[in-house]
N, C-alpha and C positions, 0 to 999 in steps of 0.2 A: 460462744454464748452471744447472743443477739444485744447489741449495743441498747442502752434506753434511751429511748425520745424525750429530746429534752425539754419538749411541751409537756409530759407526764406529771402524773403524781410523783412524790420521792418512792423509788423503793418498786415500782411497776415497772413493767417490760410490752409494751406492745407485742398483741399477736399477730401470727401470720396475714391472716384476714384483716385485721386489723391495719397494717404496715404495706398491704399488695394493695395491686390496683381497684380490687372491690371494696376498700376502705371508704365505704361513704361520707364520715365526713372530712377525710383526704381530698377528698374529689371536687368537694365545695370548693376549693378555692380559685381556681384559673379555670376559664376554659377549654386548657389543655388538658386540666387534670379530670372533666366533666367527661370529655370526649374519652379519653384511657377507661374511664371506669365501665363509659358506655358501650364500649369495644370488648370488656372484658366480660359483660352483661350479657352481648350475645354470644362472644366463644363460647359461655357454660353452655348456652340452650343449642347451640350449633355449633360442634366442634369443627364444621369443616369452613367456616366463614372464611372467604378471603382478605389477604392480608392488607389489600386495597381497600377494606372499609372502612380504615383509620383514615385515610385521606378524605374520603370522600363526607362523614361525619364530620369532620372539619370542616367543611362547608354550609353544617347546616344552621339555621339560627338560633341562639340560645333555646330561646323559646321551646324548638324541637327536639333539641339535645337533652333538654330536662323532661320534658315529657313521656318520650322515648323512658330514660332511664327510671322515672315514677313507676310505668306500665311492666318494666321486666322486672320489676322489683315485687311486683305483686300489685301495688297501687293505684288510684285512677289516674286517668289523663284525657286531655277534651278531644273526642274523636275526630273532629277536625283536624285538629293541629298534629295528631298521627296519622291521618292517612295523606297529609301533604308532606310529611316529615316520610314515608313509607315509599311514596311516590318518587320524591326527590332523592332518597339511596340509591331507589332501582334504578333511576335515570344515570344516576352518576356513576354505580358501577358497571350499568348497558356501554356505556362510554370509554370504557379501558379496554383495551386489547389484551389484555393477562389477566382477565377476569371472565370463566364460562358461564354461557348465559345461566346455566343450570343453577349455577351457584349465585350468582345474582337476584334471581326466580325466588331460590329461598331464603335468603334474606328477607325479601319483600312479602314471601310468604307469611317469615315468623313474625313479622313487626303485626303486618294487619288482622293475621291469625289468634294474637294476643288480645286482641281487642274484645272478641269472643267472651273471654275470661270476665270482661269487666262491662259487655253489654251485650247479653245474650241475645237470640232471636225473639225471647218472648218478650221482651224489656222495649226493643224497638219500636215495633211497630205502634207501641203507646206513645212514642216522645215525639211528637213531629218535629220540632225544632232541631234533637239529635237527629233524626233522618237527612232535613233539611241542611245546614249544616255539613253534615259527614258527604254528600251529594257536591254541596257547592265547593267543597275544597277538593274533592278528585275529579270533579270534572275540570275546575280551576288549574289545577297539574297538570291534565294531560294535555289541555289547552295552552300551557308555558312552554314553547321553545327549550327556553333554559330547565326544566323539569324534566318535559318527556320530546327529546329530540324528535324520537321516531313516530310519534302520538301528534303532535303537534304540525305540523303540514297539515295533515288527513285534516284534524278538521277545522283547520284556515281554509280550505277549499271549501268544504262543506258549511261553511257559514257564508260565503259567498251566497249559495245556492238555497239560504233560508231553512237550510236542515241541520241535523247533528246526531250522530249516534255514538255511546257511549258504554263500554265495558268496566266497570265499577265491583273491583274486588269486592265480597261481602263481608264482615268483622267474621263471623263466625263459620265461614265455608268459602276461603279463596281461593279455590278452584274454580268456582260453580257460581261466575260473575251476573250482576244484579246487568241486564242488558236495559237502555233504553234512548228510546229514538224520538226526537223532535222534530215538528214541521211547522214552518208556517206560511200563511198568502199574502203576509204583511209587504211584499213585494211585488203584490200586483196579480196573481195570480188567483184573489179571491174577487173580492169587489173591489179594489184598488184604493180603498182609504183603512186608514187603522181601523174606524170603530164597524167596518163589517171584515175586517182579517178575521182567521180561524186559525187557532193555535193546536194542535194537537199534538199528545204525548203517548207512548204505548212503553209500556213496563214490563219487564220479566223476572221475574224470579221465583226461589222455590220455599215454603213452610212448610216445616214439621206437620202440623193441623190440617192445611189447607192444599199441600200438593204442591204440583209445578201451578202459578199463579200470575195471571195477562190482565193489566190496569189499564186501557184505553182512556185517555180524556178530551174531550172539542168543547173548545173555551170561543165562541163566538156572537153575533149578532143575537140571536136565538138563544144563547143562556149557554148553561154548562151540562154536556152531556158525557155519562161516567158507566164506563164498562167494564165489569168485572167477570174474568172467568176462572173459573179455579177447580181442581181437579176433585175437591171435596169442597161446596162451596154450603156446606148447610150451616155455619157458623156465621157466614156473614149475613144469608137469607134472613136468619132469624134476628138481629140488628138492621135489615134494610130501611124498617122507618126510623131510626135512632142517626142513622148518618143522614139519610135524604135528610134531615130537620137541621144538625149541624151545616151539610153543602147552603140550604138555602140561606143561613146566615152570612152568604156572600153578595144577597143582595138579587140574583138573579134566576131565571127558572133553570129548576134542575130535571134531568132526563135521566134517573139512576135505575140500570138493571144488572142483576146479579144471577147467572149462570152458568152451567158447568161445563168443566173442557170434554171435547166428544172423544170418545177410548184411541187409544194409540198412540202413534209418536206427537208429541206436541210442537210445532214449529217452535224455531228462536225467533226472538225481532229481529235479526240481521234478518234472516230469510223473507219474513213480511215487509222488511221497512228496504228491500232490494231496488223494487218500483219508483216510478216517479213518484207514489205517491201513496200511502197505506190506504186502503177501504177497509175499515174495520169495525169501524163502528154502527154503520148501516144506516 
């Protein structure tokens, strides 16, 4: 018969659940008991998780350890702070030699795949701030050395060179990565002073609604020019004076047109952003 806890009421017996490591509030106490609970959060959902994640969870900051375990619980948690906390596993168990990448992969799969749950595809593209946000902390990871070993070289060079291009799991389909590629002349290559530089962005990804979908932007001397093309693009046609009225509230002339991708295979932006230099926007 199962001893009483001598925190209990008189007379109660802790249950199983209660008494193991999914005890949540067992797990409140130490950070060690945070990380055991969070380790046991993903065996349910992955029974093949390696046994190296307990290490590497110990590495991460509070902050990420609770977040994590809010989201496998069903609960929210700020997209940022999981897709660097998502980043930061994959990196650490890319990094063991008794750890196959496969298994590594899906870890990282189910952390950001969860996210899905708790900000679908239709919820996003409302929140710029979540968009924003959830961008600046994966691209902030794969840019960490200490995050993404093998990610982080690549693009130290490539910022060297005034560019950058970035594979950005999506919350609701990490397979099928939000691609995008930045340039700029702020090195000389445009007019040679900051206020005639040209910044450009090119974007990829896929909607439910709108198809496989290419966001071009050139932020320069001449104002802001915004190029969208999308495999079904009549949802955005029909808003095109609603957003041109929002861009000009940044003060400068906007160039915005809205067009469809032409039938067949759609290029990625690696394949466009290969060049010195994208022509894309015309």
């Amino acid at each position: 018969m199962p001893s009483a806890d001598p925190g209990a009421a008189p007379g109660t017996v802790p249950s199983p659940l209660e008494s193991g490591a999914l005890g949540v509030a067992r797990a409140e106490g130490s950070p060690g008991a945070a990380v055991q609970d969070l380790v046991a959060l993903v065996q349910a959902r992955l029974p093949g998780a390696p046994e190296a994640l307990r290490a590497v969870l110990r590495d991460l900051p509070e902050a990420q350890v609770q977040a994590l375990r809010a989201l496998l619980r069903g609960g929210g948690a700020d997209a940022a702070v999981v897709q660097e906390a998502a980043a930061r596993v994959q990196a650490g168990l890319a990094r063991r030699a008794d750890v196959p990448q496969k298994q590594g992969d899906a870890v990282s799969h189910l952390l950001r795949g969860l996210m899905g749950a708790q900000a679908p595809e239709a919820a996003l593209p409302g929140a710029p701030e979540t968009w924003e946000a959830w961008m600046k902390a994966g691209m902030k990871a794969l840019s960490d050395p200490g995050v993404s070993p093998r990610e982080a070289p690549f693009h130290a060079a490539q910022a060297r060179e005034g560019t950058a291009f970035f594979e950005l799991p999506l919350p609701w389909a990490p397979q099928a990565p939000l691609q995008l590629w930045v340039e700029s002349d702020a090195r000389g290559k445009g007019r040679g002073t900051p206020e005639g530089a040209t910044t450009r962005v090119l974007l990829g990804l896929s909607f439910s609604r709108l198809g496989e979908t290419r966001l071009g932007i050139a932020k320069g001397a001449e104002g802001l020019q915004v190029r969208v093309w999308a495999q079904h693009p009549e949802a955005l046609q029909a808003a095109q004076a609603e957003m041109e009225d929002d861009l000009k509230t940044l003060g400068m002339p906007v160039d915005l047109r809205i067009q469809g991708l032409e039938s067949g295979p759609v290029p990625t932006i690696r394949s466009l952003a290969a060049g010195s230099s994208f022509q894309v926007l015309g």
